[in-house]
C-alpha positions in Angstrom: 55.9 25.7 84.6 56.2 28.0 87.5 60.2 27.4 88.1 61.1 27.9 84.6 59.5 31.0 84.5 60.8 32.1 87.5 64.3 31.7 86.1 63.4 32.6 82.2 61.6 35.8 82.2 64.3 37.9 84.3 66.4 37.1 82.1 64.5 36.9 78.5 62.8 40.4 79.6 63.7 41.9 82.7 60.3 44.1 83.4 58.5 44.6 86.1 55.2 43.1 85.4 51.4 42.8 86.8 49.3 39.9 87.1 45.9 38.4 87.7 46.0 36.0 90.5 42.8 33.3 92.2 43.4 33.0 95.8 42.5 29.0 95.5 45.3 28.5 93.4 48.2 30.7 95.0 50.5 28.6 97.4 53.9 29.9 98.8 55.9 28.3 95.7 53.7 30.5 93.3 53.7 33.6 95.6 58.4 33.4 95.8 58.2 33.0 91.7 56.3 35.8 91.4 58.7 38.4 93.6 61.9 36.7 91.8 60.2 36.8 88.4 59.8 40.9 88.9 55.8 40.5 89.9 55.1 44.0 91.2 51.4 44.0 91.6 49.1 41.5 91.2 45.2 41.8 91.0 42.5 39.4 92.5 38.8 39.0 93.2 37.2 38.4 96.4 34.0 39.5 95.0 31.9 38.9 98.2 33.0 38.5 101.6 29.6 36.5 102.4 30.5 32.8 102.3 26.9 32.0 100.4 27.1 34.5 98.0 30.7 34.2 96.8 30.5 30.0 96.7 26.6 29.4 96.0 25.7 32.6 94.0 29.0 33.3 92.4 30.4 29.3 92.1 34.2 31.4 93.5 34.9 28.2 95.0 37.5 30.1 97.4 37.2 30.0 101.2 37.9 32.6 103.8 40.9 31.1 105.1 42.2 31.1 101.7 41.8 34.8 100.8 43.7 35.2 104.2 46.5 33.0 103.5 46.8 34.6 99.7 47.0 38.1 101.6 49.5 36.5 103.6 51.6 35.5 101.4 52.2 38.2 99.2 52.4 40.7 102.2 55.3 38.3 103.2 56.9 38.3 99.8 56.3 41.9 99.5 53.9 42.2 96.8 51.4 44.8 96.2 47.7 43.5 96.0 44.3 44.8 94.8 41.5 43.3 95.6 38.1 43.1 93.1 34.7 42.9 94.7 30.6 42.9 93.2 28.1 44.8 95.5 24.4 44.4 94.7 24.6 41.0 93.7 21.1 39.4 93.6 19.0 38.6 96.2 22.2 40.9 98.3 21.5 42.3 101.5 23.4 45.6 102.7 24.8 43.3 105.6 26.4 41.1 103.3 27.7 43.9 101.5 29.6 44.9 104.8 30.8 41.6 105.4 32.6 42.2 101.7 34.1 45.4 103.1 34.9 44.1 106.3 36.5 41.0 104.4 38.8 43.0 102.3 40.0 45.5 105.6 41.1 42.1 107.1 42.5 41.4 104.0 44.5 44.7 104.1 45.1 45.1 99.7 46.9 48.3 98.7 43.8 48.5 97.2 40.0 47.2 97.5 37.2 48.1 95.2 33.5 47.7 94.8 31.8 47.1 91.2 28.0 47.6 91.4 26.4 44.8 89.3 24.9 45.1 86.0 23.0 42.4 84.7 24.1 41.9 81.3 21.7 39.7 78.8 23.2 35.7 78.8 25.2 35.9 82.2 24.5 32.8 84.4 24.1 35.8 87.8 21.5 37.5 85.4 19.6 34.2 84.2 19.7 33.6 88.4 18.6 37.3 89.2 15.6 36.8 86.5 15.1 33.1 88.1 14.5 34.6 91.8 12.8 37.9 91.1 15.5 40.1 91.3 15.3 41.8 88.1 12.8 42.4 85.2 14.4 43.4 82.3 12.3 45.5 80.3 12.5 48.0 77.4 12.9 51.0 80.3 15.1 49.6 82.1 18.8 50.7 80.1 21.7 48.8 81.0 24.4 51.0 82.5 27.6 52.5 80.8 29.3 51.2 83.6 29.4 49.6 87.1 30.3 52.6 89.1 26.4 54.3 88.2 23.6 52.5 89.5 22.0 48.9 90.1 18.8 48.2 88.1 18.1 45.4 90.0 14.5 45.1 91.7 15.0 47.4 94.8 13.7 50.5 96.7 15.4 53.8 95.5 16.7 54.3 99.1 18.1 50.6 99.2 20.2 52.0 96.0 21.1 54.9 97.1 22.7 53.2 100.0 24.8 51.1 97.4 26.2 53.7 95.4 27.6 55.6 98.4 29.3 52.2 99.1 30.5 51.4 96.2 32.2 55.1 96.5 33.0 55.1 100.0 34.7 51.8 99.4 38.4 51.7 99.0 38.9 54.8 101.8 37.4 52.4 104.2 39.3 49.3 103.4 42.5 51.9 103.3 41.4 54.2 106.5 39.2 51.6 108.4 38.9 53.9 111.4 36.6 55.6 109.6 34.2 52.6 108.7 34.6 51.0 113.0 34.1 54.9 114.2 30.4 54.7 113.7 30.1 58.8 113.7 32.8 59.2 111.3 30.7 56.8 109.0 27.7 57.7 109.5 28.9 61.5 108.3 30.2 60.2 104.9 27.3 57.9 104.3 25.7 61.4 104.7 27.4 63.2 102.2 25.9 63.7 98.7 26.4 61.3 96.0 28.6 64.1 93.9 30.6 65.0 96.6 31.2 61.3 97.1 31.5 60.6 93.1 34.3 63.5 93.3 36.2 62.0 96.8 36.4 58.5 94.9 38.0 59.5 91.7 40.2 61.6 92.9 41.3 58.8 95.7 40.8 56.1 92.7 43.5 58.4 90.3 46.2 58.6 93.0 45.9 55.2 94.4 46.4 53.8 90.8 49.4 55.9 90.3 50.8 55.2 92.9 50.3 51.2 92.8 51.3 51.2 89.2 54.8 53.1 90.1 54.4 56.3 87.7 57.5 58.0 87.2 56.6 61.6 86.6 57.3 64.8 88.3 54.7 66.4 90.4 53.3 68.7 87.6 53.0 65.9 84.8 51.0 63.6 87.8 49.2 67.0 88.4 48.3 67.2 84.9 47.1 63.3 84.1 45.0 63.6 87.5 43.1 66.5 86.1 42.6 64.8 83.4 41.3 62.0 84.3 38.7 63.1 86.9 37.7 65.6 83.4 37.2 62.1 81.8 35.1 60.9 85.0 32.8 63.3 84.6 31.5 63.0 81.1 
């Protein structure tokens, strides 16, 4: 299957494309098809960088060394990456929310972001978080728009404060890592308030993604959708 569509869609199409990609299933045959086939970008999910909860938790079934030897691979063929991840997972301590950004600086994607998690009624992780005591879902307690906001798990505020300057601190420090191993440096963003940081990410988020994604504009059209979009953000 792969081979023939190496060879079929360059020529039945001809577009650069984007894919989604599992790091337990990518081998160097897959990784060559995709750069001959016109893969530009592909996306893929680490989702925690702690061993337990990515296998155990999560069911990922996908190793460390195979997340390395993924990121390998594409750096070698020459293909963009970005990486998914899920911070305050149930029963998720900040550490192993570290090892998940420490994971994806090793990994070195064009891009590496954090979801927060948001227990949505008949997922398998929110059956688990109910399970262990993790979260009581309760008439109060309104499931977030989206998965940049806030966890509603059973936590201190402090604890999520802490998580929602990570999730926004993020992908600078898996694309400037200085600043997460210079432990001043850190410590002054994880000081910064949440609006500031809210405002850093989106703008970082906007012109990362264009940039992946190739836009072909001039600078007063990116200008323009940039504006835009952090408009949009903050609705």
């Amino acid at each position: 299957m792969v081979p023939e569509f190496c060879e079929r869609f360059p020529k039945e199409i001809g577009l650069p494309y984007t894919c989604n990609i599992r790091a337990n299933l990518v081998d160097e045959e897959i990784a060559r098809a995709l750069r001959d086939s016109g893969c530009i970008v592909v996306n893929w999910s680490i989702e925690s960088g702690d061993e337990f909860m990515r296998n155990t938790v999560l069911k990922r079934q996908m190793s460390d060394s195979q997340i390395f030897k993924t990121a390998e691979l594409l750096t070698q063929y020459k293909i963009r990456y970005r990486i998914g991840n899920i911070i305050g997972l149930p029963g998720e301590s900040f550490g192993q929310m570290l090892k998940t950004l420490e994971l994806n600086i090793k990994a070195k994607p064009s891009m590496g972001l954090a979801n927060i998690f948001v227990p949505f009624p008949g997922l398998a992780l929110t059956e688990y978080a109910i399970a262990h005591g993790h979260y009581v879902p309760n008439a109060e307690k309104k499931i977030p728009d989206d998965f940049f906001t806030q966890s509603i798990l059973e936590m201190s505020p402090r604890e999520n404060k802490a998580i929602q300057k990570l999730m926004r601190l993020f992908p600078l420090f898996v694309n400037f890592p200085f600043l997460y191993s210079a432990v001043p440096a850190r410590r002054a963003l994880f000081a910064l308030p949440r609006f500031v940081l809210k405002t850093v990410y989106e703008l970082f988020f906007a012109l990362k993604m264009m940039r992946l994604y190739v836009s072909r504009a001039d600078f007063a059209k990116k200008a323009r959708i940039i504006l835009r979009y952090l408009i949009d953000s903050q609705r």
